[in-house]
C-alpha positions in Angstrom: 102.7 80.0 88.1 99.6 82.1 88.4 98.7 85.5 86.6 99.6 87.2 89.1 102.9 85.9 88.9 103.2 86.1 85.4 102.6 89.7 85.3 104.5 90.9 88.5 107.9 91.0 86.7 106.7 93.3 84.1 105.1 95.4 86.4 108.1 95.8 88.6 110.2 97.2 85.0 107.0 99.7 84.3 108.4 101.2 88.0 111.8 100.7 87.4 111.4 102.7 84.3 109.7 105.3 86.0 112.4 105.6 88.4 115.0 106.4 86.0 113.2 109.4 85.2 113.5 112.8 87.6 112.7 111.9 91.2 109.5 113.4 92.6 111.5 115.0 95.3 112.3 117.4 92.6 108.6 118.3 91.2 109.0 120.2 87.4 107.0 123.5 88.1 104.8 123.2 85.5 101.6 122.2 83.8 102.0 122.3 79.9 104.1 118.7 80.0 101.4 116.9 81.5 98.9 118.4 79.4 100.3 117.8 76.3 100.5 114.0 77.3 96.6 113.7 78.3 95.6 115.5 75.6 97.4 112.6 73.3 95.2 110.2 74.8 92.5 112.3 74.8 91.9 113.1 77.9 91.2 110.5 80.2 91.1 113.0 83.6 87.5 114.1 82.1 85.7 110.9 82.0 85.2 110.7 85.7 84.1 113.8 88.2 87.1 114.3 90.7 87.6 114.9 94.2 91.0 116.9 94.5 92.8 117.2 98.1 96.4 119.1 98.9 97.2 120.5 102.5 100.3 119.7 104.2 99.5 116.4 106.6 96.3 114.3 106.7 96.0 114.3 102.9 96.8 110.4 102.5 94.3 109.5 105.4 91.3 112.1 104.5 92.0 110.8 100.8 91.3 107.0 101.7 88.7 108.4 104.3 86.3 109.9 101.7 87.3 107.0 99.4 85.9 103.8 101.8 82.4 106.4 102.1 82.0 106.9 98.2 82.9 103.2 98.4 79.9 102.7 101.2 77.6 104.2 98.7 78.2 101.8 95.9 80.3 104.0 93.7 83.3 102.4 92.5 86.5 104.6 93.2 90.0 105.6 91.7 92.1 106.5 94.0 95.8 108.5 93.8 98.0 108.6 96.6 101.7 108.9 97.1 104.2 107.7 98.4 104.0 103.9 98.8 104.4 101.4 101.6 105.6 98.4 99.8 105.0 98.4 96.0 104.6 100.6 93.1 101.0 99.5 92.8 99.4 100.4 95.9 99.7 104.4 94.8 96.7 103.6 92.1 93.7 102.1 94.2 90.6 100.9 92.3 87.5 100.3 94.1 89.9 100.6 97.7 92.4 97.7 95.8 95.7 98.5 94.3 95.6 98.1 91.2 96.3 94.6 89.2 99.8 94.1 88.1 98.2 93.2 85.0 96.2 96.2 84.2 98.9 98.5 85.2 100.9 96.9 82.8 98.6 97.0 80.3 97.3 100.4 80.8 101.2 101.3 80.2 101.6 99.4 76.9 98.7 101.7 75.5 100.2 105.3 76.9 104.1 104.1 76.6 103.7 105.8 72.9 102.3 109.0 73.8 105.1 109.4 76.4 107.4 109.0 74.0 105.7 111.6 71.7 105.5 113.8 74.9 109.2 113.0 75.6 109.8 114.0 72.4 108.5 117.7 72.0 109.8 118.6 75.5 113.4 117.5 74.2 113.0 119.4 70.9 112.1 122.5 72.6 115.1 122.3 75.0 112.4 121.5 78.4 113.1 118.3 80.7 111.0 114.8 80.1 108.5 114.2 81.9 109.1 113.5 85.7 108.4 110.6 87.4 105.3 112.2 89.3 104.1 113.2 85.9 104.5 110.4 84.0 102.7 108.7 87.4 99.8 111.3 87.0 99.3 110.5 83.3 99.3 106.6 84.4 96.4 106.8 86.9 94.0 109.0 84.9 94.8 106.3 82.0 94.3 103.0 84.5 91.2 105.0 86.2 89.2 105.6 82.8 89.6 102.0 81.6 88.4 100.8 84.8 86.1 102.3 84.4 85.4 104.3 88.1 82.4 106.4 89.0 84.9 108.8 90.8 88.7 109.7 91.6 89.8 111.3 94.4 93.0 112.5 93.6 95.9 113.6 96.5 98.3 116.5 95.2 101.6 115.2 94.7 103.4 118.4 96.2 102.1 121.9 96.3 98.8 122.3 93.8 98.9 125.1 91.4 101.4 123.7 89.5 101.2 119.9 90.7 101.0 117.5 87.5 97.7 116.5 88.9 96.3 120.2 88.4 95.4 119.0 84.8 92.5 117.0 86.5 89.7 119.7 86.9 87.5 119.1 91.0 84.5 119.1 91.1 85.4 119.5 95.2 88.8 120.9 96.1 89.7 119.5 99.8 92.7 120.9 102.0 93.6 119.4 105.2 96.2 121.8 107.4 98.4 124.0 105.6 101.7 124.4 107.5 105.3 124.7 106.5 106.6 122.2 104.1 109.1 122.1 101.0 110.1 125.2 101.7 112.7 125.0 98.7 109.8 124.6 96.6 106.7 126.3 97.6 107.5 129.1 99.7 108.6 129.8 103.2 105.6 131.5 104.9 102.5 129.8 105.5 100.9 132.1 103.1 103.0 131.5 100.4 102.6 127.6 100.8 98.5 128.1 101.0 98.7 130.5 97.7 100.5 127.8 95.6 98.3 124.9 97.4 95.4 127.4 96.4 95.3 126.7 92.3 93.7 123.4 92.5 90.3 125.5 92.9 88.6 125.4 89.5 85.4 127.8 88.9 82.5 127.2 90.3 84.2 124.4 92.4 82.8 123.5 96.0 85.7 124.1 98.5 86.1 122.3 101.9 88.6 123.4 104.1 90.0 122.0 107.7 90.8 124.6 110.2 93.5 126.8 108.5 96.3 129.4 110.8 94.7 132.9 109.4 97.3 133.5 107.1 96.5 130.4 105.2 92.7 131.1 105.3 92.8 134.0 103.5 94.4 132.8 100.6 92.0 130.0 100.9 88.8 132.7 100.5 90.6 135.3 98.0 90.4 132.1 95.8 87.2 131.1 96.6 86.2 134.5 96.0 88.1 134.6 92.5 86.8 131.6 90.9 83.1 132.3 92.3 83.2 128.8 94.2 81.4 128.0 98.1 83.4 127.5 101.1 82.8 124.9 103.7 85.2 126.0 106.8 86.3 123.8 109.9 84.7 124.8 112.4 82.5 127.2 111.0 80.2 125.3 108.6 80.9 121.9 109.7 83.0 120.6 113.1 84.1 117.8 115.3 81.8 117.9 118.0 83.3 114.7 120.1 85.6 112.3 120.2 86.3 109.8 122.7 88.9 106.7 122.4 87.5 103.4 122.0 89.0 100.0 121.5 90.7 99.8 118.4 90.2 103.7 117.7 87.7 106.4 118.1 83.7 106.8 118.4 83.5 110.4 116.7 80.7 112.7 116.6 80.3 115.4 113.1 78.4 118.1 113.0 78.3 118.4 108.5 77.4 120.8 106.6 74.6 119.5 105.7 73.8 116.8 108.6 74.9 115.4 111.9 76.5 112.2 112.6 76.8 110.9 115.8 78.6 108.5 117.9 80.3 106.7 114.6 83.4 104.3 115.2 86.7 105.0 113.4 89.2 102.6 113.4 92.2 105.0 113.4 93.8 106.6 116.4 94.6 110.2 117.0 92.1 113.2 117.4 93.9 114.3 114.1 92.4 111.4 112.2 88.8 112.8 113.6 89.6 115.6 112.4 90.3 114.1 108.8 87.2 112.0 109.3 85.2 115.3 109.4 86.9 117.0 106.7 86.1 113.8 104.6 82.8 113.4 105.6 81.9 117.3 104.5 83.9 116.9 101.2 81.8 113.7 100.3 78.3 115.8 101.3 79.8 118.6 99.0 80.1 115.9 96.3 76.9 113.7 96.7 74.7 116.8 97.7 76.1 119.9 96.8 76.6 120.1 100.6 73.1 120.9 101.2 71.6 117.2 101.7 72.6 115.2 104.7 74.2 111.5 104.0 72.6 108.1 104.9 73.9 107.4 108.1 74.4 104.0 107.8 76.6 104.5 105.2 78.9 107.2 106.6 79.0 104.6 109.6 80.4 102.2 107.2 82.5 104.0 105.3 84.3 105.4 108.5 84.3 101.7 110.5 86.0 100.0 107.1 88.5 103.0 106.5 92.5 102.4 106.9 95.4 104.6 106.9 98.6 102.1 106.8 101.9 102.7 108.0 99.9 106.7 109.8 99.6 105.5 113.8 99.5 101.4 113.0 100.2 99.2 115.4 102.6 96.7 113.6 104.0 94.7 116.7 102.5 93.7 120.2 104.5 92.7 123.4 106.3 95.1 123.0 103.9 97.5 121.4 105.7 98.5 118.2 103.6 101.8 116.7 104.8 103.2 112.9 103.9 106.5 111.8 104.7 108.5 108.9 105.2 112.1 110.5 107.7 113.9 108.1 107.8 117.6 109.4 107.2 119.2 113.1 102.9 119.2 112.3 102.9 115.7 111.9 105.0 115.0 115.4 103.6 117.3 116.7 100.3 115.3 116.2 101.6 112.3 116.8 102.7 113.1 120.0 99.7 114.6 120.8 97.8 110.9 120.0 100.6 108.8 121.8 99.4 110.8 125.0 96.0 110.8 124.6 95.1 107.0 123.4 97.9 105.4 124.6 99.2 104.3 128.1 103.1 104.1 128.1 105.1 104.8 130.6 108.4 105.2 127.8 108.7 105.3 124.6 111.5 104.6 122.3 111.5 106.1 118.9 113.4 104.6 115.9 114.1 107.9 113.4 115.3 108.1 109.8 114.7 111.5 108.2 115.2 112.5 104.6 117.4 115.6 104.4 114.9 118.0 102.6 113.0 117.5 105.8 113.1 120.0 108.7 114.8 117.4 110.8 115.6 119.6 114.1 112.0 120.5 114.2 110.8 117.1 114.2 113.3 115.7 116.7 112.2 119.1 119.2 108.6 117.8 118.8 109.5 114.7 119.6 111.6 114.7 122.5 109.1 115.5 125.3 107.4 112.4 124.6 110.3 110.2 124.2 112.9 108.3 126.5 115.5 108.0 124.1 116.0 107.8 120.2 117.6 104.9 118.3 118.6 106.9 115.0 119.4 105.2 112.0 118.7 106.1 108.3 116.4 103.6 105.8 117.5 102.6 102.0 116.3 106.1 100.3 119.2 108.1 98.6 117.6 111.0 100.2 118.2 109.6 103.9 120.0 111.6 106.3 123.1 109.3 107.0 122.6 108.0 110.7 126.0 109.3 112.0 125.7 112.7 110.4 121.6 112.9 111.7 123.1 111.3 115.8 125.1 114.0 116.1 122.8 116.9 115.2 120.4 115.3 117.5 123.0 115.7 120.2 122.4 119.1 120.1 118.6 119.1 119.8 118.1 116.7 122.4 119.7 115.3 125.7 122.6 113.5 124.4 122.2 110.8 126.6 118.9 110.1 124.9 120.5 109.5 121.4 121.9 106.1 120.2 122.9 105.4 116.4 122.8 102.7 114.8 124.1 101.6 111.5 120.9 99.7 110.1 117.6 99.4 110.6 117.4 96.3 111.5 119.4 97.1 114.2 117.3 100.2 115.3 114.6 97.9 115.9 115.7 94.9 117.3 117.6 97.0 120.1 114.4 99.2 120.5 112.1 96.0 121.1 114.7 94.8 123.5 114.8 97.2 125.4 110.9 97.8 125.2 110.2 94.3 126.6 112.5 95.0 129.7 110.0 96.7 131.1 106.1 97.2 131.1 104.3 99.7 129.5 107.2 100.7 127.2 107.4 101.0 123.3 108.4 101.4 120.1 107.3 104.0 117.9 109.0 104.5 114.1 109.0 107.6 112.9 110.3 110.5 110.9 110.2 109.6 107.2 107.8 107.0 105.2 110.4 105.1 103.4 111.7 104.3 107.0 108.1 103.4 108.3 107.9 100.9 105.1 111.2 99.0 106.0 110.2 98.9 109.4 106.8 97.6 108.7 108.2 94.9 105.7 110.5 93.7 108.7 108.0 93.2 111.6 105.2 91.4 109.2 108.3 89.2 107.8 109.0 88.5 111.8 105.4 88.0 112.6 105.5 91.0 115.7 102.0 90.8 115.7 101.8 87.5 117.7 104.8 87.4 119.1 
C-alpha cells in the first residue's frame, strides 16, 4: 500500500463529514460565522494576496485560466473552485494539482478544533453551524497558507457579498457575465444578482469586468465608484479582437489593458472560453502590473496553451463524438450551443440531460432544442436531481415530443445515445444540463475507454 493509499480513506471521512453539514445548495447569508473561524486560526486568508472572481458562468474556466498564467510566471498557486468532477479534493488545487489526500487531512486535524469552537458559539447563540461551503472556505485558506502559495485565486461559491469566501479581502475582483441565476437566493433581476455579486469589491481594489447587460454594469461602477477602486471593462479597456478555430481549440488574439497578445493557442473550444481567456488575461495584468505594464508574451502563450477546463466543452468519447458540458442555466446553453455550431461539424446531435430542480430547467431545454435532434432525459445520483419521468414530461411541452425519450439511468441515457450516434456519420452526443450529471457521465466513458474506442 502506498501513501496515497494510506491516506485516501481518511480523506474520503473529512468529506463525508462535511456533507453531513447544510448543503451548499442552501448558502447561510452571512459573513460573521466564517469570520469567527479564521480569526481562531488567525487568519490564514491574509498571508497570501488574492484574486477574487464571481459572475454567473465562466467563473470555473477564467478561474483555472488566470491560474495556469500566474503558474507560467513561476508563482506557485492556490486555487478554490466548486463543484467537483470526481473527488472532494480536486476543489483545493495547489500549484494547478489537487491537493494531497495527505495534506488535506492534515490541514483538517489542525482546524477540526476551531470548528468545533466555531460550532459551538453559533449553537449558544441560537444561529446554524457552519455550512458545508463554509466550513470548505475555512479549509482552503488553512491548506493554502501551509502550502505555502504565492497567490490564491479564489471562485465565489454563490452570489459574493455575503459568500463565505468574502472574508478573503482581493487585491483584484474579477466577474465574468452576470445573468440570472439562484433566483431564490440572490434576486430576480439582473441588477439585483450584480448588486449582491458586487460586495467582493474591497477599497482600493483593481476591478476587471467581462462585458456586462447595462443593468448589471452599473452596479458594477456605483461600486467601483464607492470603494475608490479602477475599472477594467470588456470591451472598453481591454477586448477580444480575434478568434479563429484551430485544431484542438482556438488561436485567440487580446487586446489588454495594458498590452496586446496576438495569435495565442487556447486549447478550449467555444468563443466563450476566448472570452474568459481575455477576462483572465486582463485580471492577471491588473495583478502583476497594476494593469499598466504589458505581460511577457511567452508566458501568456504558455499559460493559455497548458490551461484546462474539465468536464466545460470536453470531448470524452470519439466514434461517436461524445462532448460533456456543464451548462446549468439558459446563459450557459445558450453558449454552448453557440460553440457546437461554430467549432463543430455535426449534422445531429443527441443530448443526454439531467437538471437539478433549483435550476431553470424550461429555459435550458428552449435553448437547447434548436440545436438538438432529440433528448435522452434521465436524472444523475444528486438528491437535488429532477426525477427523469417528472423532467420527460415537462419537456414534452417545451419541446417536440417526439424529440424526448426518458430513460431510467444514466447509463442507459448514454449507451442508447452512442448507439444511435454511431448509426450515422457526423452525429453526437453531447451531456448536458447539470455537473453532477456531466461527472457520472465522464467517470463512465473513462471507465469504458470512449476515447479509443
Amino acid at each position: 500500500m502506498n501513501d496515497e493509499d494510506i491516506w485516501r480513506q481518511p480523506a474520503d471521512a473529512v468529506y463525508e463529514g462535511l456533507l453531513a453539514r447544510i448543503g451548499e445548495s442552501n448558502p447561510q447569508p452571512r459573513l460573521t460565522a466564517t469570520r469567527r473561524a479564521v480569526e481562531l486560526l488567525g487568519d490564514p486568508q491574509r498571508a497570501y494576496p488574492v484574486i477574487h472572481i464571481t459572475g454567473t458562468n465562466g467563473k470555473t474556466s477564467t478561474s483555472r485560466i488566470i491560474d495556469s498564467i500566474l503558474r507560467a510566471y513561476g508563482l506557485k498557486t492556490g486555487l478554490l473552485t466548486s463543484p467537483h468532477l470526481t473527488r472532494f479534493t480536486e476543489r483545493i488545487l495547489i500549484d494547478g494539482e489537487p491537493i494531497t489526500d495527505e495534506a488535506l487531512v492534515r490541514n483538517w486535524e489542525d482546524i477540526e478544533p476551531y470548528i468545533a469552537m466555531t460550532d459551538a458559539e453559533l449553537e449558544a447563540s441560537g444561529d446554524a453551524p457552519l455550512s458545508f461551503f463554509e466550513v470548505l472556505t475555512v479549509l482552503a485558506f488553512a491548506c493554502f497558507a501551509d502550502a505555502p502559495v504565492d497567490v490564491v485565486v479564489l471562485e465565489v461559491g454563490m452570489g459574493g457579498e455575503w459568500d463565505s469566501t468574502n472574508v478573503a479581502d482581493g487585491q483584484v475582483a474579477v466577474f465574468t457575465p452576470i445573468a440570472l441565476d439562484h433566483v431564490g437566493r440572490l434576486g430576480d433581476t439582473v441588477a439585483a444578482i450584480a448588486r449582491t455579486k458586487s460586495g467582493i469589491i474591497k477599497p482600493a481594489a483593481s476591478v476587471v469586468s467581462a462585458a456586462q447587460a447595462p443593468e448589471a454594469l452599473a452596479e458594477l461602477e456605483r461600486a467601483v465608484e464607492l470603494t475608490e477602486s479602477t475599472f477594467a471593462v470588456e470591451g472598453a479597456q481591454f477586448a477580444l479582437t480575434e478568434n479563429r478555430v484551430a485544431v484542438g481549440g482556438q488561436l485567440i488574439s487580446v487586446r489588454g489593458a495594458a498590452g496586446s497578445y496576438d495569435e495565442m493557442f487556447l486549447p478550449l473550444y467555444g468563443a466563450h472560453q476566448a472570452q474568459n481567456a481575455a477576462v483572465a488575461i486582463a485580471a492577471v495584468e491588473a495583478f502583476i502590473g497594476g494593469g499598466a505594464q504589458p505581460l511577457t508574451t511567452a508566458l501568456v502563450e504558455e499559460g493559455l496553451a497548458t490551461a484546462t477546463s474539465p468536464g466545460r466543452l470536453q470531448l470524452v468519447g470519439i466514434e461517436p463524438s461524445v462532448i460533456v458540458d456543464g451548462a446549468h442555466n439558459p446563459h450557459g446553453a445558450a453558449a454552448l450551443v453557440t460553440s457546437l455550431e461554430s467549432f463543430f461539424d455535426f449534422d445531429e446531435i443527441v443530448a443526454v440531460v439531467g437538471i437539478l430542480s433549483d435550476k431553470d430547467a424550461r429555459g435550458i431545454v428552449e435553448a437547447l432544442a434548436p440545436a438538438v435532434h432529440h433528448f435522452n432525459v434521465t436524472a444523475s445520483s444528486s438528491e437535488r436531481a429532477i426525477p427523469a419521468p417528472e423532467l420527460a414530461n415537462a419537456m414534452v411541452e417545451w419541446a417536440n415530443q417526439d424529440m424526448v425519450f426518458e430513460f431510467e439511468s444514466v447509463a442507459d441515457a448514454l449507451d442508447e445515445a452512442r448507439q444511435w450516434a454511431a448509426a450515422a456519420p457526423r452525429r453526437a452526443v453531447v451531456v448536458t444540463g447539470s455537473i453532477t450529471l456531466v461527472a457520472e457521465a465522464m467517470e463512465y466513458a473513462a471507465d469504458r475507454d470512449w476515447m479509443t474506442s
